[in-house]
N, C-alpha and C positions, 0 to 999 in steps of 0.2 A: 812870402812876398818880400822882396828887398828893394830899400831906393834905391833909385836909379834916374837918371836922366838920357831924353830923346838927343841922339847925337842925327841921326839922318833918318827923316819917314822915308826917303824915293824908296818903290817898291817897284818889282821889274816884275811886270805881269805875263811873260811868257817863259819864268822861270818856277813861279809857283801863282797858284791863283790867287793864294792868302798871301794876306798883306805883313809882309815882314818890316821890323824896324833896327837900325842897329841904336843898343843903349850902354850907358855906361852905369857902371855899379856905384854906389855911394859908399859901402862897406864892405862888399867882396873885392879883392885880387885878384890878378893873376895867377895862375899856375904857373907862367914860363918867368916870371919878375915880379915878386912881393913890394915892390916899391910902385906897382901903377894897379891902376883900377884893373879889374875885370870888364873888359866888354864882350858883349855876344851880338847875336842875329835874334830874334824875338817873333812869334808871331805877335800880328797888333791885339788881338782876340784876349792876349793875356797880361797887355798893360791894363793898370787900375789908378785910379786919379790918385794925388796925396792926401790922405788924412786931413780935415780939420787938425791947426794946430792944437785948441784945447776945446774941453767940453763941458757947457754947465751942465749938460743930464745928469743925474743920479741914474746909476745903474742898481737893476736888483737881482737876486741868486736866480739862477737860471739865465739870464741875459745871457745872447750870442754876442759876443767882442771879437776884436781885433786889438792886440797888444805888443806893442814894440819890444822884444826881447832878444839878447844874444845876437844883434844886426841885423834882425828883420822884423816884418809883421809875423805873428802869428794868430790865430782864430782860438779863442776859449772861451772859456763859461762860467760867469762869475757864481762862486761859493761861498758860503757863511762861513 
């Protein structure tokens, strides 16, 4: 998962049934110009809300997470 922000929800529903969104990247690029974001088409199905900024929980080994690394989320499992 990568931030991103909602540039336009309108979904044209005689073009797909699922609701697409176009977003823009927070840390990908482009492929055609490394000086602008990456934007795409998205289904809505696979946006996810942003993170709590911070967390008093304690987490213990075996905990399912989500960790910000390398520019994006990724899902692991806390270890001793």
């Amino acid at each position: 998962w990568f931030p991103a922000h909602v540039l336009d929800s309108n979904s044209n529903p005689l073009r797909n049934r699922k609701r697409r969104l176009l977003v823009e990247y927070e840390t990908l690029v482009s492929d055609d110009d490394s000086s602008k974001p990456l934007t795409e088409e998205i289904e809505a199905s696979l946006l996810r809300p942003a993170p709590p900024e911070e967390s008093d929980e304690g987490f213990e080994e075996h905990d399912v997470v989500d960790a910000f690394h390398v520019e994006g989320w990724w899902r692991g499992v806390v270890m001793s």
